[in-house]
C-alpha positions as CSV (number, residue, x, y, z in Angstrom):
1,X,-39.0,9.2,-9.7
2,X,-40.7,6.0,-8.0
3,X,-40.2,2.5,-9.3
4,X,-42.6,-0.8,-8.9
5,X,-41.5,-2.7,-5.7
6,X,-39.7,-5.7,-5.9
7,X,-38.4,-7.3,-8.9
8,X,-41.0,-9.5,-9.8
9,X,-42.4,-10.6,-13.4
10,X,-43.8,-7.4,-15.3
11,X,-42.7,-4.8,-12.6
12,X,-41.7,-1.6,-13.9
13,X,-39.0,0.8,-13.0
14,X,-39.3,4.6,-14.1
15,X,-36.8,6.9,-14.4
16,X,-35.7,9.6,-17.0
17,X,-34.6,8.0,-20.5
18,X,-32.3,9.7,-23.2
19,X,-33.2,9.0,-26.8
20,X,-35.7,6.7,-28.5
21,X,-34.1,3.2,-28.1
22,X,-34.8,0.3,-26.7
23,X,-33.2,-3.2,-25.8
24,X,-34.2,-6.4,-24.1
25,X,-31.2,-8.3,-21.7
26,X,-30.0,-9.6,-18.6
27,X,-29.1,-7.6,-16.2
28,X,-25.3,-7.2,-15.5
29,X,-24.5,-5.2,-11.8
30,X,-21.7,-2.5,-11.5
31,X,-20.4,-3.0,-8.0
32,X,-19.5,-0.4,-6.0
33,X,-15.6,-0.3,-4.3
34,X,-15.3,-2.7,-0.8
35,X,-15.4,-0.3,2.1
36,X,-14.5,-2.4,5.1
37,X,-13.4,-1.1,8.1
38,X,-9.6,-1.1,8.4
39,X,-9.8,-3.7,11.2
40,X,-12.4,-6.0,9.4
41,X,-11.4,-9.3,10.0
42,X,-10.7,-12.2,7.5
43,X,-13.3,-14.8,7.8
44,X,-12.6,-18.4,7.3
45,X,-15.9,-20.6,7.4
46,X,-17.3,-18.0,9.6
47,X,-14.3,-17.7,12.0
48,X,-11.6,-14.8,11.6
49,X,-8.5,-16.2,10.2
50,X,-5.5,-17.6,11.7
51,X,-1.6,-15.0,10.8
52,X,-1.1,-18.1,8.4
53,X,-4.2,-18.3,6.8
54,X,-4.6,-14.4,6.4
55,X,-1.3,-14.4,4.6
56,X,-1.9,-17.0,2.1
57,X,-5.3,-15.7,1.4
58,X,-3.9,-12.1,0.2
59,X,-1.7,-13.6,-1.3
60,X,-3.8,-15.8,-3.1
61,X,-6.0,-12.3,-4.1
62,X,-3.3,-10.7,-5.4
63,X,-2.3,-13.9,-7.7
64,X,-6.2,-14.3,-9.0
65,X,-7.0,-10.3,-9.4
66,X,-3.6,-10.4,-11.8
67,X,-4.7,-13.5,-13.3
68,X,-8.2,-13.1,-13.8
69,X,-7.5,-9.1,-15.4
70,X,-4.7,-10.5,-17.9
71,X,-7.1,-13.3,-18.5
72,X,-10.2,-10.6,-19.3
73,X,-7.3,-8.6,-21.6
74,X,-6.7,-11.2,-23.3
75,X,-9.6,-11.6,-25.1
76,X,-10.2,-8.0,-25.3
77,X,-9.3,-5.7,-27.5
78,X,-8.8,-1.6,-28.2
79,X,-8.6,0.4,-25.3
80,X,-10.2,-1.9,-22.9
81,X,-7.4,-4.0,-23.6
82,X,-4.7,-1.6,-22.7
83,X,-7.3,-0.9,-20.0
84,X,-7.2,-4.5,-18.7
85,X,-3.3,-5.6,-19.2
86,X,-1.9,-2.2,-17.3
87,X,-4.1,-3.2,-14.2
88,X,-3.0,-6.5,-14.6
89,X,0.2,-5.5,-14.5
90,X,0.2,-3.5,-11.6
91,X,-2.0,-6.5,-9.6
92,X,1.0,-9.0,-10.1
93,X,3.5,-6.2,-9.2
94,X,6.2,-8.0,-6.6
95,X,6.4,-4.8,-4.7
96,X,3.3,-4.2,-3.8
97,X,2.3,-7.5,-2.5
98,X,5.6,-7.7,-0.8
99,X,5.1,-4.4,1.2
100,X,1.6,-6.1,2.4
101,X,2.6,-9.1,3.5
102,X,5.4,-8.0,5.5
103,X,2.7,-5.6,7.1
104,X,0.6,-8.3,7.7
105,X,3.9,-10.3,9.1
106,X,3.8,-7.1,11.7
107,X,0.6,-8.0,13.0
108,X,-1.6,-5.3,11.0
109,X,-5.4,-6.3,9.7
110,X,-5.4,-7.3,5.9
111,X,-7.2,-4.1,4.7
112,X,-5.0,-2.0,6.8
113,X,-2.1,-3.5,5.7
114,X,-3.1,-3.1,1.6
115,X,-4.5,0.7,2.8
116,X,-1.3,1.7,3.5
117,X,0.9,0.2,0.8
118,X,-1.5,1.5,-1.7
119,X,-1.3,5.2,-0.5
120,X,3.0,4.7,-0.1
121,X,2.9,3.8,-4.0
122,X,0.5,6.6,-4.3
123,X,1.9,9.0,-3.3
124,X,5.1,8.3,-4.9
125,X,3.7,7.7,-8.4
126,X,2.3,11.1,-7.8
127,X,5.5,12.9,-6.7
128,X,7.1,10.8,-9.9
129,X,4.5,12.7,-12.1
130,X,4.1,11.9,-15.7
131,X,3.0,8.0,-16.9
132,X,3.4,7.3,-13.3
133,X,0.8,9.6,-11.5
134,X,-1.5,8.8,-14.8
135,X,-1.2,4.6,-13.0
136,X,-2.8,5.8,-9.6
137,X,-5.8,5.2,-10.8
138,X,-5.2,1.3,-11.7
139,X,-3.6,1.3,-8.4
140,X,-6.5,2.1,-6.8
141,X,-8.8,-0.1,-8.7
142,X,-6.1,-3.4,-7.8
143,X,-6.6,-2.1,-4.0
144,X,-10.2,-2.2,-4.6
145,X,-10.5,-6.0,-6.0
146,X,-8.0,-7.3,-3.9
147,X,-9.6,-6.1,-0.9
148,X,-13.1,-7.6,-2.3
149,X,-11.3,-10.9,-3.0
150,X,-9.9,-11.9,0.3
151,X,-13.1,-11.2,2.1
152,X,-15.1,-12.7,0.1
153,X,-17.1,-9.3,-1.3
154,X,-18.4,-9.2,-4.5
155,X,-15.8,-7.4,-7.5
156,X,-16.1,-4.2,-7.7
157,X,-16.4,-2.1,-11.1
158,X,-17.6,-3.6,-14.4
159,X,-17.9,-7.0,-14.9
160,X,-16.9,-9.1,-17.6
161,X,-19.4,-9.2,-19.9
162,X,-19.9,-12.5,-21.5
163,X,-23.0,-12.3,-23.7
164,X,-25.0,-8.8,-24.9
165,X,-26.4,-7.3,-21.0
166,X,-28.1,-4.5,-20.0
167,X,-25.5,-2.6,-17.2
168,X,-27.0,-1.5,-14.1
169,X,-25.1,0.6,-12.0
170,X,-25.9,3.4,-8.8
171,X,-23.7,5.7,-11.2
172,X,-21.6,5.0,-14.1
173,X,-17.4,7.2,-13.7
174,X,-16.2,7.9,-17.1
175,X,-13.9,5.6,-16.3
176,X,-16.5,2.8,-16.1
177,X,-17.2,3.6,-19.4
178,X,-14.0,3.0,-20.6
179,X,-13.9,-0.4,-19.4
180,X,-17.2,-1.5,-21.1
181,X,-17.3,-3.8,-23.9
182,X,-19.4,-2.4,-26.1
183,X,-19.7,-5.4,-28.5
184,X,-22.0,-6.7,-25.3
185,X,-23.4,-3.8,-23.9
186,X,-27.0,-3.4,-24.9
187,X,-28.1,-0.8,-22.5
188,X,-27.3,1.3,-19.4
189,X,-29.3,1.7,-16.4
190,X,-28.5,4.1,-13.3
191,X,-29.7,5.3,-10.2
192,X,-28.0,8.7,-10.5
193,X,-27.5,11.3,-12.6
194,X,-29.2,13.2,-14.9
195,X,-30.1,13.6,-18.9
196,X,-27.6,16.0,-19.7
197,X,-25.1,14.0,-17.4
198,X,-22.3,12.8,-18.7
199,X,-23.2,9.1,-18.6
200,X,-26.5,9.6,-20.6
201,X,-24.1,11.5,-23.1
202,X,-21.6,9.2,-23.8
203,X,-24.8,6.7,-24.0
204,X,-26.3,8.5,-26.6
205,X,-22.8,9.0,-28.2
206,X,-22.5,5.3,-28.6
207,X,-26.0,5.0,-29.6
208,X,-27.4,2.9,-26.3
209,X,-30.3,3.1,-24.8
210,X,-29.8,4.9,-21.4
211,X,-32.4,5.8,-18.4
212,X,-30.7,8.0,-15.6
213,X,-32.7,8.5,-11.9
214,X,-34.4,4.4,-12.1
215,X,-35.0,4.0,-8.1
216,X,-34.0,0.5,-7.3
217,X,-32.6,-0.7,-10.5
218,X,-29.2,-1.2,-8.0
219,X,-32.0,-3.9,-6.4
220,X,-32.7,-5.8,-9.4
221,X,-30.8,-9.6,-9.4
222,X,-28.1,-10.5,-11.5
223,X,-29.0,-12.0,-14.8
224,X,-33.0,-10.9,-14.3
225,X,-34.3,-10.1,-17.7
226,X,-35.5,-6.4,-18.3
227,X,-36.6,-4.4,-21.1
228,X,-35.4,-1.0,-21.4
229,X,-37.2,1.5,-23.4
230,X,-35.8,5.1,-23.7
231,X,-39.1,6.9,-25.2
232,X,-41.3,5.5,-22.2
233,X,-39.0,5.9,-19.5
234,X,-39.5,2.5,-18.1
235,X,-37.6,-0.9,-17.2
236,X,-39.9,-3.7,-17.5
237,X,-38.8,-6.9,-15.4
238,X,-39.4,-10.2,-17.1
239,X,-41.2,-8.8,-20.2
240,X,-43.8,-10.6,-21.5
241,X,-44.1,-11.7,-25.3
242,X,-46.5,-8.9,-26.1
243,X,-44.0,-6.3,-25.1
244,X,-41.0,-7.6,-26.9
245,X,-42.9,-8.0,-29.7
246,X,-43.8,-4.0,-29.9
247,X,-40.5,-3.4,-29.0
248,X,-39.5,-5.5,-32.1
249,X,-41.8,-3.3,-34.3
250,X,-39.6,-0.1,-33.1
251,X,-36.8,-1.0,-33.9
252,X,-37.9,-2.4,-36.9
253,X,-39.3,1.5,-37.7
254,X,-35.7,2.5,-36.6
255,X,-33.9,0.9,-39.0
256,X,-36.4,2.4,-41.6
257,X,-35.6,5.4,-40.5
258,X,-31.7,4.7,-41.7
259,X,-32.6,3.8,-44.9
260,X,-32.6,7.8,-45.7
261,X,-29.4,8.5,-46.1
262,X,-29.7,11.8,-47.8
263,X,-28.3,15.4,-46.5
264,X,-30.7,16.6,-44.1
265,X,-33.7,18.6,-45.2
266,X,-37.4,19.9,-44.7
267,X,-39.6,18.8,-47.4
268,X,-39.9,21.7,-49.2
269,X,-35.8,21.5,-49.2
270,X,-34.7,23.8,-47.0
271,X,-31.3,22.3,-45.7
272,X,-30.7,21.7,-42.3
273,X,-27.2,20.0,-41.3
274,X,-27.2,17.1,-39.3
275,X,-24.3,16.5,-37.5
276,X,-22.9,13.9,-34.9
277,X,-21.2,14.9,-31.5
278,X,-17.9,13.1,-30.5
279,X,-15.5,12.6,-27.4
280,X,-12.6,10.6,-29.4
281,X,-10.6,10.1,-32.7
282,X,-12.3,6.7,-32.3
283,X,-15.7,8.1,-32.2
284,X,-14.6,10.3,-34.8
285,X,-13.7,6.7,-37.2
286,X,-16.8,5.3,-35.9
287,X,-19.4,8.0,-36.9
288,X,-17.1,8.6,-40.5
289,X,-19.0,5.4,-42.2
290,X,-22.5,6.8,-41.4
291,X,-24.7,9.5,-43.0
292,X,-24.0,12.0,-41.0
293,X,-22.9,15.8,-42.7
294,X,-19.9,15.7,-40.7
295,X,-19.4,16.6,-36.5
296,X,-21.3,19.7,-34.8
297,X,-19.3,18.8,-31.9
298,X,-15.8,17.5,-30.7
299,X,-15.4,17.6,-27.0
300,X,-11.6,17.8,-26.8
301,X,-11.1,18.1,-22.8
302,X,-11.5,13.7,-22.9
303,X,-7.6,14.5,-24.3
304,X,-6.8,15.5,-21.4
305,X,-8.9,13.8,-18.3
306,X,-7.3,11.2,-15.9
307,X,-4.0,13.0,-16.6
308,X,-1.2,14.4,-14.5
309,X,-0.1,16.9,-17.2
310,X,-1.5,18.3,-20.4
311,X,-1.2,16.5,-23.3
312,X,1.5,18.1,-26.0
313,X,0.9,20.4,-28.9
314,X,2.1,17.1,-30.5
315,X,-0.1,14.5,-29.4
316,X,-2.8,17.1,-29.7
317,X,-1.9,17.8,-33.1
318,X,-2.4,13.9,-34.1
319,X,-5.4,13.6,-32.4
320,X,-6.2,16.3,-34.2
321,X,-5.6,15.3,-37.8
322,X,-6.7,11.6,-37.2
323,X,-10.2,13.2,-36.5
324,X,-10.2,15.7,-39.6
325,X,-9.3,12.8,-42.2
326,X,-11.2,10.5,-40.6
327,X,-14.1,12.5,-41.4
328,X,-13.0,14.2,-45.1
329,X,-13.9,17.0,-46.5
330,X,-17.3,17.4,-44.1
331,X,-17.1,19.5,-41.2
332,X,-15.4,19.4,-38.4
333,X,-16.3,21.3,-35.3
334,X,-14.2,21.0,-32.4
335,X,-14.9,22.8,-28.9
336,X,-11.2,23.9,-27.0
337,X,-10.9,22.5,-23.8
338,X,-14.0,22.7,-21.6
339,X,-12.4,22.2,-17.8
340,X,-13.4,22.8,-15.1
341,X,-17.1,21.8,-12.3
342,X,-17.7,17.9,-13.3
343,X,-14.5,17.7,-15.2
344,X,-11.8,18.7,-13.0
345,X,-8.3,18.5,-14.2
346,X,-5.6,17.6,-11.9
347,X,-3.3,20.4,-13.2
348,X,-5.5,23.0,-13.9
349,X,-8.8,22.8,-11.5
350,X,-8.9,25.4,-8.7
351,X,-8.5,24.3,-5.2
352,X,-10.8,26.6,-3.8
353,X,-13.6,26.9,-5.6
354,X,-16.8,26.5,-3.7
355,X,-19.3,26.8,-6.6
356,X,-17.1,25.3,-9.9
357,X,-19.8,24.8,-12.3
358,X,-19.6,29.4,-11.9
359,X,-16.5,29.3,-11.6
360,X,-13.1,28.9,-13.6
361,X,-14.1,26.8,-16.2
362,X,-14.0,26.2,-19.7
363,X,-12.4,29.6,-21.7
364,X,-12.3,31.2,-18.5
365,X,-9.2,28.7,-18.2
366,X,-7.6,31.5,-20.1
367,X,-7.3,33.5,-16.9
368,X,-5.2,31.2,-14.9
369,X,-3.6,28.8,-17.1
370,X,-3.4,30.7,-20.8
371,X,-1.0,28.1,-21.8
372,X,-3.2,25.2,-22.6
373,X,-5.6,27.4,-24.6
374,X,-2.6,28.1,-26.3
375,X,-1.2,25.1,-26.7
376,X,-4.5,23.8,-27.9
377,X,-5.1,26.4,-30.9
378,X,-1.3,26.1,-32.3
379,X,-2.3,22.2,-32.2
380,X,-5.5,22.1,-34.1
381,X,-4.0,24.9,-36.6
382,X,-0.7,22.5,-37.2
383,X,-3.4,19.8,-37.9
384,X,-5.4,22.1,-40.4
385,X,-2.4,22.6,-42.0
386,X,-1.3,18.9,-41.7
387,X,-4.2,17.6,-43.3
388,X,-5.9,20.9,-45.8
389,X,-9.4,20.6,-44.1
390,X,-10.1,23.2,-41.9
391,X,-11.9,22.8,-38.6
392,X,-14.1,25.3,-37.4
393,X,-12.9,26.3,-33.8
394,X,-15.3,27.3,-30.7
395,X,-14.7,28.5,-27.2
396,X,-16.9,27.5,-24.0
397,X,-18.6,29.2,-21.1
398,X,-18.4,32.3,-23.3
399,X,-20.3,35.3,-21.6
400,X,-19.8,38.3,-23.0
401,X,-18.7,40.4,-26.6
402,X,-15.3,40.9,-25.2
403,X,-14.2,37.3,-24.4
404,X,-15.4,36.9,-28.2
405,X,-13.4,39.2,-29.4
406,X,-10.5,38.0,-27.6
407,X,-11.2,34.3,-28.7
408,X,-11.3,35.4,-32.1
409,X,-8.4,37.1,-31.9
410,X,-6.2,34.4,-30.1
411,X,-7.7,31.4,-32.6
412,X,-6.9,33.7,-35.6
413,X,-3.4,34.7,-34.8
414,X,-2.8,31.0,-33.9
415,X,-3.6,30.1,-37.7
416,X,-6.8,29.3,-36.9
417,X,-9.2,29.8,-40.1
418,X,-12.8,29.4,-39.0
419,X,-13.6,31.1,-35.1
420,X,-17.0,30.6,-33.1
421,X,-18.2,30.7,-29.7
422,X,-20.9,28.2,-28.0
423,X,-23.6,30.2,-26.4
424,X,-24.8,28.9,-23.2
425,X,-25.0,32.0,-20.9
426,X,-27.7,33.4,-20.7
427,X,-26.0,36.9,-20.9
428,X,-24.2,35.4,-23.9
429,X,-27.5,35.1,-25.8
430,X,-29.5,37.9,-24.8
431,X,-25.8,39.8,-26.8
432,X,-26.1,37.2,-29.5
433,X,-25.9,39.9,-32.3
434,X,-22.7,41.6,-31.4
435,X,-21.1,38.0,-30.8
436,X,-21.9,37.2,-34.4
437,X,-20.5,40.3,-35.3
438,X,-16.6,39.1,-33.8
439,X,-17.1,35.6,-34.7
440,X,-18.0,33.7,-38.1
441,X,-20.3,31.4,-36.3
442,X,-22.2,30.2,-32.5
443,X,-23.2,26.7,-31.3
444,X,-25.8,26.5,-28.2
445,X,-25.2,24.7,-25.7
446,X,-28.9,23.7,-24.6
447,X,-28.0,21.8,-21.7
448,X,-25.4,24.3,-19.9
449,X,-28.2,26.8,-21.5
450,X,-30.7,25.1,-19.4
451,X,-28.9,25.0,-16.5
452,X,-27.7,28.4,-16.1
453,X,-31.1,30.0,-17.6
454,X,-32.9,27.8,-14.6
455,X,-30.2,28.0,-11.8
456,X,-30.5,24.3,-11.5
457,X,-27.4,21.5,-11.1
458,X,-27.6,19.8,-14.6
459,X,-26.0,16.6,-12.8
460,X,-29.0,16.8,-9.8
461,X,-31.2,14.2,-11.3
462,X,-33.8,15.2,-9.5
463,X,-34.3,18.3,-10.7
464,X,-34.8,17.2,-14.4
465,X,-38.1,19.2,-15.1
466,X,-36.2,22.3,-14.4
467,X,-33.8,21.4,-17.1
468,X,-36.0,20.3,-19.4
469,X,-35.2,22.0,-23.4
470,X,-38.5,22.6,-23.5
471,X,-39.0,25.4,-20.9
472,X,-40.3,28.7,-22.3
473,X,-37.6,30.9,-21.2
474,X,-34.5,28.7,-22.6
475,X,-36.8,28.8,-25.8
476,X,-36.5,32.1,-25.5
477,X,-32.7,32.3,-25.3
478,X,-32.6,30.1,-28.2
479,X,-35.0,31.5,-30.4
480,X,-32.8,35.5,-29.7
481,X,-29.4,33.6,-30.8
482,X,-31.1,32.2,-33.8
483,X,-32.7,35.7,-34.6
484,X,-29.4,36.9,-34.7
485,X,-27.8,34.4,-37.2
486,X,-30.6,35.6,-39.7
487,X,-29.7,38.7,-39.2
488,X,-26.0,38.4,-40.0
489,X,-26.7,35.4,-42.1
490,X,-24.1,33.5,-39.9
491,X,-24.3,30.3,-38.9
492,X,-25.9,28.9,-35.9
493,X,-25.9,25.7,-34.8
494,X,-26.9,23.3,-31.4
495,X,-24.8,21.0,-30.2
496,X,-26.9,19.8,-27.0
497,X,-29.2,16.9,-26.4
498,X,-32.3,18.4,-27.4
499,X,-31.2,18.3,-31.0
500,X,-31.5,15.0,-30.6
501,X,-35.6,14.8,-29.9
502,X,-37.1,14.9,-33.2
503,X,-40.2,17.3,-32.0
504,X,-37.6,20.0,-30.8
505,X,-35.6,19.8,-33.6
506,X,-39.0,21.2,-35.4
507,X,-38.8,23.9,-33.7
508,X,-35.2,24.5,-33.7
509,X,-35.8,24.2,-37.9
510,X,-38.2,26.9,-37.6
511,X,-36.4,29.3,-35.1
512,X,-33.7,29.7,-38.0
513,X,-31.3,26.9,-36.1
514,X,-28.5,26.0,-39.2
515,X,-27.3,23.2,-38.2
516,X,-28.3,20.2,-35.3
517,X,-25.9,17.9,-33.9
518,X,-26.1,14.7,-31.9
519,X,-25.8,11.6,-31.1
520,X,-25.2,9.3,-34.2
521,X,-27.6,7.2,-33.4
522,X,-30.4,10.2,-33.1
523,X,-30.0,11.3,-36.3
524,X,-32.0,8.9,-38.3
525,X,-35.3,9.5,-36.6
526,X,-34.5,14.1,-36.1
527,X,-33.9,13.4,-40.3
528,X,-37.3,11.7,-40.8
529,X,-38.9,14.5,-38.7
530,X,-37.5,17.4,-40.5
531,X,-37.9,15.7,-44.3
532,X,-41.7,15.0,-43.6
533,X,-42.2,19.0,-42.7
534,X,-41.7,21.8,-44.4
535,X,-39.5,24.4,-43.4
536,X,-43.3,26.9,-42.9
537,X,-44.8,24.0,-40.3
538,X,-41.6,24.2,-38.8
539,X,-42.0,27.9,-37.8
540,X,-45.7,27.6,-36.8
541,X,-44.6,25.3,-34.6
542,X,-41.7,27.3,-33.3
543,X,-44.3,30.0,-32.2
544,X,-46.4,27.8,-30.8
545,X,-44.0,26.7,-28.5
546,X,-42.8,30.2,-27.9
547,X,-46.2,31.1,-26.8
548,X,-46.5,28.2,-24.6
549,X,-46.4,28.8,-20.5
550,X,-44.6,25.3,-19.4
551,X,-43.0,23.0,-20.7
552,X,-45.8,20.8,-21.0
553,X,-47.7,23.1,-22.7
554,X,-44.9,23.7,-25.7
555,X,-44.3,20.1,-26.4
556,X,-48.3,19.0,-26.6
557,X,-48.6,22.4,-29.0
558,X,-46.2,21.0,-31.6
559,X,-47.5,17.1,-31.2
560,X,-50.7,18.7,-32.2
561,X,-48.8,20.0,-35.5
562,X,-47.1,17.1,-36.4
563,X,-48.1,15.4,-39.9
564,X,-50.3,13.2,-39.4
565,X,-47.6,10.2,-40.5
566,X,-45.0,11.4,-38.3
567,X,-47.4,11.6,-34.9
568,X,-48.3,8.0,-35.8
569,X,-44.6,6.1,-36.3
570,X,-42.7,8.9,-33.7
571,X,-45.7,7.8,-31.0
């Protein structure tokens, strides 16, 4: 994607957005971690420092990074709270800064010196195992500001955000995201990654506007106002009043759109679940108070990132049950553990693999580490049992009839009531039928779909028309697994992004699709769609975009369908 040079009043960035929102802010810049040579010096109005003056100015560092992050903690709260006071905590650690200065006492270069008492504590935190090796990671990040504040570099990692800002990074970990405040996060912009990425997920998750691949957003200045609209694609610098005002009008048509609050529908009352996807028990409180028909998708493996060791049958088991009562009697479907290419686990992720996303990942875990599919099932059925509501259960990275079977098998004799099995290999759809026939229900996948049907990296940005929902042949995929739930009269549901365009969930509708989950934030405008349509227009216009040759081509054929209502307030 290209952007408008410079940063001056009107200029506008492009990129790829995710979703429909929009938001108008100052910008807020994620820094990158200090990388300073080992040897860099420590400057003193221009001059490198005196033994003296180096010591007092680490020291110094290490006193205001503690400071400042029990400071930020303190009026905090929730998980970037804990977030805040353990680095704290580690920052004013006696240890550590002893062990530096005495280095620096030897005669070694500041960064040197914090280097190598980092990796000692390191290392041992990760011999130690356990809570310990779970703290590396706020080790790191202490190194990391420390560094940046005796040289005089600007903090790395997200700021504190002091008023509603629109966060600009080069790419956002999801350990970034844990440290946002989202009381004053209006947006997120990066330079990298992709729509199906896992930053634009957790984006649409929270119900932000997001744009992924925005060349020189990193450039834009601190504080710069910007409007950032997900449906166009663009980040408007200094908008002027005419802009904001159409923005205004959106959102105002948005917050019609919530006003329905009924179960989803076409108009001639076919039902059609709308569900929200999840990461959390939090998310899972958070999305409990909204009209949603329960959650199409429960990605359990964020139990188990940035962690030594697996998390316990019982911890599981609580996460578990918080998540099932928090949402009632709707339904609950939860994913096992999907390991493995962008989400590596310490304890489980292969050393060797030189391809992971085809590799040993997600239920192909079961191979090499059984136990923590194991572990997993016995958890979720002791919450079934726990609470009386019964989740439904699916498997990832499923490819063919006999891993269904042997799912099936392991969830049922684990005491688990209701078994399915995401379908996003190709092979896995194109043998949709007999996986119905071992399972009570399927989920696709569309953005694993995508990728694997296109033999394109879902996290290289630049490739994004490649992945694109649209494209005939994933269309294709999708439209054999429907087939094949009509035929069984099972369920089958999608649980990736595209459910969350309103045009493709049209199609979806009319391609037999059950049940579309998303975002909660996309549901309001994918319910407006479907009520104003009946469940006929919705498989004219699934043919249509069957018979389509690009992508293009599909999505202009069902614009062309659209209610005349609809085409004008969707745009």
């Amino acid at each position: 994607m290209t952007a408008a040079v410079g940063a001056a009043s009107g200029a506008v960035l492009h990129g790829v957005g995710v979703g429909r929102r929009t938001a108008v802010g100052p910008v807020v810049q994620v820094r990158p971690a200090p990388a300073p040579a080992a040897d860099a010096p420590l400057l003193v109005d221009g001059a490198p420092a005196g033994p003296e003056q180096v010591r007092a100015a680490v020291g110094q560092a290490f006193t205001d990074v503690a400071e400042g992050l029990q400071a930020q903690s303190d009026r905090s709260s929730g998980t970037v709270k804990e977030v805040l006071a353990a680095t704290a905590q580690m920052a004013a650690d006696p240890a550590l800064r002893t062990g530096v200065l005495a280095r620096l006492d030897a005669g070694e270069p500041p960064v040197a010196a914090i280097d190598a008492v980092v990796d000692k504590f390191a290392a041992m935190f990760e011999q130690a195992g356990g809570y310990l090796a779970e703290r590396v990671t706020d080790l790191r990040s202490v190194r990391d500001r420390v560094v940046a504040r005796a040289l005089g570099l600007p903090a790395p990692g997200v700021p504190e955000l002091t008023r509603p800002s629109v966060v600009v990074a080069r790419d956002l970990a999801p350990a970034d995201t844990a440290a946002l405040d989202l009381a004053n996060v209006l947006a997120i912009v990066t330079e990298l990654g992709g729509p199906t990425g896992h930053t634009a997920i957790i984006a649409g998750q929270l119900g932000l506007p997001c744009l992924v691949r925005v060349t020189g957003a990193t450039d834009l200045p601190e504080g710069v106002e910007v409007a950032v609209d997900s449906a166009t694609s663009t980040v408007t610098v200094d908008p002027d009043d005419e802009l904001r005002a159409a923005l205004a009008r959106r959102a105002a048509t948005e917050r019609v759109f919530e006003e329905d609050t009924a179960p989803g529908a076409t108009a001639d009352g076919h039902p059609v679940q709308l569900l929200a996807n999840i990461g959390t028990a939090e998310d899972a409180q958070r999305v409990a108070p909204q009209p949603v028909q329960g959650v199409g998708l429960f990605r359990t493996e964020v139990l188990f990132l940035e962690r030594s060791t697996a998390p316990t049958r019982k911890e599981q088991a609580e996460t578990y049950a918080v998540v099932l009562r928090s949402l009632g009697e709707r339904k609950v479907v939860v994913r096992t553990l999907d390991a493995g290419a962008d989400k590596p686990l310490t304890f489980a992720t292969q050393p060797d693999e030189e391809n992971p996303a085809l590799g040993v990942r997600g239920y192909r875990q079961v191979r090499t580490h059984p136990e923590l599919l194991d572990t997993q099932l016995a958890a979720l059925a002791d919450a079934q049992r726990e609470t009386g509501t019964t989740p439904w259960v699916m498997a990832p990275m499923i490819a063919t009839v006999d891993e269904a079977r042997e799912f099936a098998a392991r969830a049922r004799a684990a005491g688990v009531a209701t078994v399915g099995v995401m379908v996003e290999v190709p092979s896995a759809a194109l043998r949709a039928e007999q996986l119905l026939a071992e399972v009570d229900f399927v989920s696709l996948g569309t953005n694993d779909l995508a990728q694997y049907t296109m033999a394109t990296d879902r996290l290289r940005g630049e490739l994004a028309d490649l992945l694109d929902p649209w494209q005939p042949a994933v269309l294709d995929l999708v439209a054999v697994t429907a087939r094949a739930g009509v035929t069984l009269g099972k369920p089958v549901g999608v649980c990736g992004e595209s459910a969350a365009d309103p045009l493709m969930a049209l199609v979806l509708v009319g391609l037999g699709v059950t049940s579309l989950s998303m975002s909660a934030g996309a549901v309001p405008a994918v319910r407006y769609a479907v009520r104003h349509h009946t469940l006929e227009r919705c498989r004219e216009m699934a043919a249509a975009a069957l018979a389509a040759r690009s992508a293009a081509e599909a999505r202009a054929a069902v614009v062309g369908l659209l209610v005349d209502e609809v085409r004008a307030t969707l745009g």
